[in-house]
N, C-alpha and C positions, 0 to 999 in steps of 0.2 A: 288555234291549233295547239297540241298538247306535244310535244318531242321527248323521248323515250331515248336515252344510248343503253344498249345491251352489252354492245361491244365497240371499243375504242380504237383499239389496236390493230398494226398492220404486218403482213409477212407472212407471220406463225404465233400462235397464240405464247406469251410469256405470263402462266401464274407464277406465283409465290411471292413470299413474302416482300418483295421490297416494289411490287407493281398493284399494291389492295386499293389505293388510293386511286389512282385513273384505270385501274385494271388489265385484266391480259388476255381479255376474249377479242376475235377476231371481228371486224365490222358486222354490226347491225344495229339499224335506228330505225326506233320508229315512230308512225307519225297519225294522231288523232285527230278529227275533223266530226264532230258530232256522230254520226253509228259506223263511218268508214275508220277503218285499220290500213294504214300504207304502212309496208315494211320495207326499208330499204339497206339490202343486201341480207345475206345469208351466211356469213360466218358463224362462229361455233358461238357466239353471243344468240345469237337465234335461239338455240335450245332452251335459255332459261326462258325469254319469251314466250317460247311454243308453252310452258308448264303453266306460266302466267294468266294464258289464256285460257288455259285447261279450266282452270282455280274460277275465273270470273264468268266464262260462259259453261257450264258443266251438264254434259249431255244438251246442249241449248245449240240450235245453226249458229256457223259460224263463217262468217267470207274475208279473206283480209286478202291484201291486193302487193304482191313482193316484187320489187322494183331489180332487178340486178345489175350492177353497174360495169360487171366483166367479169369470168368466169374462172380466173385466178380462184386458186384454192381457198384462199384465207378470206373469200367472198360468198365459197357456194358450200364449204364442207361439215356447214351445221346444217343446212335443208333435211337431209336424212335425220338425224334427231328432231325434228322438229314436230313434235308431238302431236299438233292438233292433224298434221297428214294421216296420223295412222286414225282417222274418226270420219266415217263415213256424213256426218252431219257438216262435213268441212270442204268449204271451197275454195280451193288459193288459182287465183289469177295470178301468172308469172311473165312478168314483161323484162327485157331485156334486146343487147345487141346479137345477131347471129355470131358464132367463132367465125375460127379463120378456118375455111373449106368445108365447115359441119353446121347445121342447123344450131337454134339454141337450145331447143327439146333434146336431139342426137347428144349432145354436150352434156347436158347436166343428166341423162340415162347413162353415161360416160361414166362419172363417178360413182354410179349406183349399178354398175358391171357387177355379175357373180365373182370376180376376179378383187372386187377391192370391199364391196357390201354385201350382206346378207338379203336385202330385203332390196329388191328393183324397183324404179319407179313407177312401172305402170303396177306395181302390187302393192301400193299405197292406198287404203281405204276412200281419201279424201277425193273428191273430184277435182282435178288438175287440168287448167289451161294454160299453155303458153302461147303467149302471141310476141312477136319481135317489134319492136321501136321501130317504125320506119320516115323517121321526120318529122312527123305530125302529132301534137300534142293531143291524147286522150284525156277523157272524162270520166272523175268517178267521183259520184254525186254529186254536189256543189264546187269539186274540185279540177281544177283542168292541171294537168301532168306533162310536162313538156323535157324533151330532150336533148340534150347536146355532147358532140365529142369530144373527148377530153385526149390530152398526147400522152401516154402510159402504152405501152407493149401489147398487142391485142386493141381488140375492138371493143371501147370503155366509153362509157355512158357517165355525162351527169344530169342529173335531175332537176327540174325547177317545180313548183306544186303553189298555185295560185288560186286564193279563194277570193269573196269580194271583198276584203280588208285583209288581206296576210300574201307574207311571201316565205315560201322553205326555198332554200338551193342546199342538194346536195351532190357535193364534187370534188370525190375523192380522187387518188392512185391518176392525178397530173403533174407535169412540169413545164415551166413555162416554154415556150416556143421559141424562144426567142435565143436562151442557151440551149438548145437544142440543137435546134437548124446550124447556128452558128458554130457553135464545137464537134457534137458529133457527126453534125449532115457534110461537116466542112468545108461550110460556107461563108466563113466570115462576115463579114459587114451585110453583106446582101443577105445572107441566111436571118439577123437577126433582125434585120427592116423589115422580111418579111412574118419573122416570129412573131413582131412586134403587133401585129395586125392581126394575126390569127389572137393574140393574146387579147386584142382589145376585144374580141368579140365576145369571149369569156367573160370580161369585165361589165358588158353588154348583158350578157344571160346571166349574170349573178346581181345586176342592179337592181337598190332598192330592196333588197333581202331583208326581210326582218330578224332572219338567221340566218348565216350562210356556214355549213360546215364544211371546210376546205382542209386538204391535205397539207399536213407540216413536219413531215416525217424527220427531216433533218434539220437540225440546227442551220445559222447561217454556216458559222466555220467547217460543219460537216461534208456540207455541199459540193463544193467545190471537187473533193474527191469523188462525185456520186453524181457528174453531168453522165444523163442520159440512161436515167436507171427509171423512168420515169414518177422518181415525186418530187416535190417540191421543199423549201428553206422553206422557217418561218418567216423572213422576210418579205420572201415572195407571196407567200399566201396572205399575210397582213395587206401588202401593199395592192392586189386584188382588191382585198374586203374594203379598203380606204377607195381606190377607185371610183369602187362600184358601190359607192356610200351604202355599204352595208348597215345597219343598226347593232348588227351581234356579229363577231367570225367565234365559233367552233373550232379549234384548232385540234385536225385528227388526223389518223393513222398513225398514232404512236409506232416510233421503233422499238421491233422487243428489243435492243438495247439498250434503252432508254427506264431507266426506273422511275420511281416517284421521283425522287430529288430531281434528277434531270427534267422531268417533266416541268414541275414548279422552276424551274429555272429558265424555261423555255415560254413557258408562262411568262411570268417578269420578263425577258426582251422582248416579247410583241408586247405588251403594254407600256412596256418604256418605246418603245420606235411611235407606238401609236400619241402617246402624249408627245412625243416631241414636232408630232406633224401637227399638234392641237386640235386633236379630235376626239370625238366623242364615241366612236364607236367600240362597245363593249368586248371584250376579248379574254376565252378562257379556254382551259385546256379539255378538252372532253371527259369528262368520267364517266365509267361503267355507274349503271345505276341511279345517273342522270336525269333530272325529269325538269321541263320547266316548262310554261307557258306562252304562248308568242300575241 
């Protein structure tokens, strides 16, 4: 598998100059499997994407298969820029959870209302399917694609994508269950025994990853101000990826607070936590622009 980051970052896109190194486009990865394209999520990193693929397949069919993890803005609000839609030779399959009381189609024609875009979804040239996640892992070509939920605000999806030698997990915009339950649910001890076991199952769906890209939007010291906003400390997401003997974590959904320095410093404490557990597992901060092999 070949992995692609477009966009790193979480919330609302942060350019300029002191975010060029991990970047300031909104989540989108993607992911190569011999002639399959998986894109997973739709922020405004998509766009460059969508140009990318202009440039390599040009007037040529095209099918790429967009995973959406939850329907947060800073998830779906590059789809409409996403260029290969406007090309009748283009078919995007779009899998995702349904909202809360609305279809996932209703939703994402939502933000492509006459009210906020020019150009609506079904008046998109591409041929467009959405089909909703309903527990059971799909297949596209040699790949089987399987889902799990994650505790963020809304109905958020992470991803696992299994070939016969690789593993992707992508799981973003979580926190763990365990300060959850316990703080905000106000449950104390009982809330985080049983966080603790919804958390293992995460551990569970992320093991053996050859890459696992997990949410580390905040510092550890950050954290603690920011239970139940649903993302997760570096800590927490390291100590997942150690779990669930991951090979690589990913450490993403940059805060646009967060500039390069900060970033690189957030780097260094999951590498120091990770060596002092004497492990081996690889760990780096996402950058836009990113490419590397698994």
């Amino acid at each position: 598998m070949r992995v692609t980051f477009w966009g790193t970052r979480g919330s609302i896109p942060a350019p300029g100059p002191d975010t060029t190194r991990y970047g300031g486009n909104t989540a989108c990865v993607e992911v190569r499997r011999g002639t399959e394209i998986l894109i997973f999520d739709a922020g405004t990193g998509i766009r460059a994407l969508g140009l990318s693929l202009l440039r390599e397949f040009p007037g040529r069919p095209l099918t790429v298969h967009l995973f959406v993890s939850h329907t947060h803005w800073d998830h779906i609000q590059g789809f409409p820029f996403f260029a290969p839609a406007n090309s009748r030779s283009t078919t995007i399959h779009v899998y995702g959870a349904p909202g809360q009381g609305h279809s996932l189609e209703k939703v994402l024609r939502g933000q492509m209302d006459a009210d906020y875009f020019p150009v609506g979804l079904r008046d998109l040239a591409a041929t467009i399917y959405v089909q909703e996640m309903r527990g059971r892992e799909i297949q596209v070509g040699d790949l089987r694609v399987g889902a799990f939920y994650l505790n963020h605000p809304g109905m958020t999806l992470g991803y696992r994508v299994t070939s016969a030698d690789r593993r992707f997990v992508y799981a973003t915009d979580h926190e763990p269950y365990a300060e959850t339950l316990s703080h905000v649910g106000g449950r104390g001890e009982e809330g985080r025994a049983y966080g603790a076991r919804l958390d293992a199952a995460l551990v569970d769906f992320v093991g053996g990853a050859d890459l696992y890209v997990g949410d580390a939007q905040f510092s550890d010291e950050e954290y603690g101000a920011r239970i139940g906003w649903g993302h997760s400390s570096v800590g927490a997401t390291v100590a997942i990826g150690l779990a669930a003997q991951a090979k690589a974590l990913a450490l993403f959904h940059h805060d646009p607070l967060h500039d390069d320095r900060a970033m690189e410093g957030m780097q260094r404490a999951a590498r120091e936590m990770i060596a002092v557990r004497g492990a081996s597992m690889q760990c780096f901060a996402a950058a836009e622009g990113q490419t590397l092999t698994l």
